[in-house]
Steps between C-alpha positions, in 0.01 A plus 500: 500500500312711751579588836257376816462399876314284686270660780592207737845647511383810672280385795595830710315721211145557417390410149492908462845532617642176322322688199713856552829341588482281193448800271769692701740208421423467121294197491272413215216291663400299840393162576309479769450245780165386589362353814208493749773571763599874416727733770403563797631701765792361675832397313567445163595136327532413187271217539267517823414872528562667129345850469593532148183267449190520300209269626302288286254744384413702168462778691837538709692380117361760316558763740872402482514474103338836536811637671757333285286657174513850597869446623634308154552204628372110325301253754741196409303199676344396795657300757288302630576196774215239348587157617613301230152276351277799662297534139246778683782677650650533165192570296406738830840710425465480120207649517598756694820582253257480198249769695821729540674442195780358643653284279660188684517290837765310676455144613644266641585102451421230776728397739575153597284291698507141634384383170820645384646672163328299212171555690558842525629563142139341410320761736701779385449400116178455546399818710682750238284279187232659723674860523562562115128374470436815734751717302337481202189568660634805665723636286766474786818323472582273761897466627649247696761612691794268564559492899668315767299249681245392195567270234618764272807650597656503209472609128489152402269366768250796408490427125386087562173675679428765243713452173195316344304811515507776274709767677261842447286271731755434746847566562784492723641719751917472466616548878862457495479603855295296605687203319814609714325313800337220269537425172739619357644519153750667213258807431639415082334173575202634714361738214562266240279248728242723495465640141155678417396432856730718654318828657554697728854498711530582871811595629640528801886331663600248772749387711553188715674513872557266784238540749676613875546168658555333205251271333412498108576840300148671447468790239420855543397782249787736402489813375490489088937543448549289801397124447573167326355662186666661245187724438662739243543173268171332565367831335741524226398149418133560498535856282739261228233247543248707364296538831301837505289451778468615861791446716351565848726529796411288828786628705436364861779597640516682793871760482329770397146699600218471191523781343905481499508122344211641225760760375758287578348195290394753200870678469661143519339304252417834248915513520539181317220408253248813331145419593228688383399855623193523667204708419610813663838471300750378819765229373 
């Protein structure tokens, strides 16, 4: 397996400086998130004010595969927020991948609407027919990332809208973190689920606590050896499995400063599973 991070855990770094620390920790490669709404000045969020952004734009990618070529490092994917059934916004950022070499993108399914879930299984089937037409074209693989809050939150859910298609095409993203707070399932059972069409991995850890006041419990992200998952046995599972993709760590937790949960992260998960060095020999 190899060894990665997502950019849209580091909001508080500059692609140049998510670049350095990653090398500094011993990762092999970087997927990077992608939106019209880069950092600004003003605080740092995960979500609303990310500076570890690239825009939408050849130009602003390849500078930052630039960077990660001269520093070792692989350009995993690109993160992209396309609405679910937005064909140009997916041919848009495939094209844009293809131009830089970059060899996948993350989607994701619909969520439900009034119409429901068997009207938005049908949309969702239907819209990723369209995205392996566009993979093909490409050359790009498309994955769809199981998440909270779409019809897809689990393993199984994910493979009734893509398991028809051929998985080199597109594939799934296994986010046992993200399955914590929806979705969730044995991770035995999960990867059998998924088969061929499993990956890429994200991996992060959550916990759930009782709001001040009371009301429901509501989750929050952990730091990687503090959570509901038992992370050093997801990846054991996934290594005996046969997986030798990227695992890419999307640690939004908030305990420790960036650069401290990127060394962190990297020492942690290198302690219980060997993943492959990167170019400029770190392990």
């Amino acid at each position: 397996m190899r060894l990665g991070v997502c950019s849209a855990c580091l909001p508080e770094l500059t692609p140049g400086e998510a670049i350095e620390a990653a090398v500094a920790a011993g990762y092999a490669g970087i997927e990077w998130r992608v939106s019209a709404e880069a950092g600004s000045p003003g605080p740092a969020h995960f979500l609303t004010n990310n500076r570890c952004t690239l825009r939408p734009e050849e130009g602003d990618i390849r500078r930052a595969r630039e960077l990660c070529d001269r520093a070792g490092l692989a350009v995993i994917g690109l993160s992209g927020y396309v609405p679910a059934g937005d064909v140009q916004g997916v041919e848009q950022l495939m094209r844009l991948a293809a131009e830089t070499g970059t060899p996948r993108i993350r989607l994701w399914a619909p969520s439900m609407t009034d119409g429901g879930f068997h009207e938005a299984l049908g949309r969702g089937v239907e819209f990723f027919d369209e995205v392996a037409a566009l993979a093909g074209r490409f050359g790009v693989q498309a994955l769809l990332e199981m998440h909270q809050r779409t019809i897809c939150p689990s393993t199984a859910l994910a493979k009734q809208v893509v398991g028809h298609l051929p998985p080199h095409l597109v594939g799934v993203v296994y986010d046992p973190g993200n399955a914590v707070v929806e979705g969730s399932e044995d991770p035995r059972m999960a990867l059998q689920i998924l088969g061929e069409h499993l990956a890429h991995v994200h991996i992060k850890n959550a916990a759930f606590e009782r709001p001040e006041g009371g009301g429901p419990w509501r989750h929050r992200w952990t730091p990687m050896d503090d959570g509901v998952l038992d992370v050093p046995a997801i990846l054991r599972l996934l290594h005996d499995a046969g997986y030798r993709g990227w695992v890419s760590v999307e640690d939004f937790s908030t305990d420790r400063p960036p650069r401290e949960a990127l060394a962190f992260n990297a020492a942690y998960l290198r302690g219980h599973v060997s993943f492959e060095a990167a170019e400029g020999g770190q392990r």
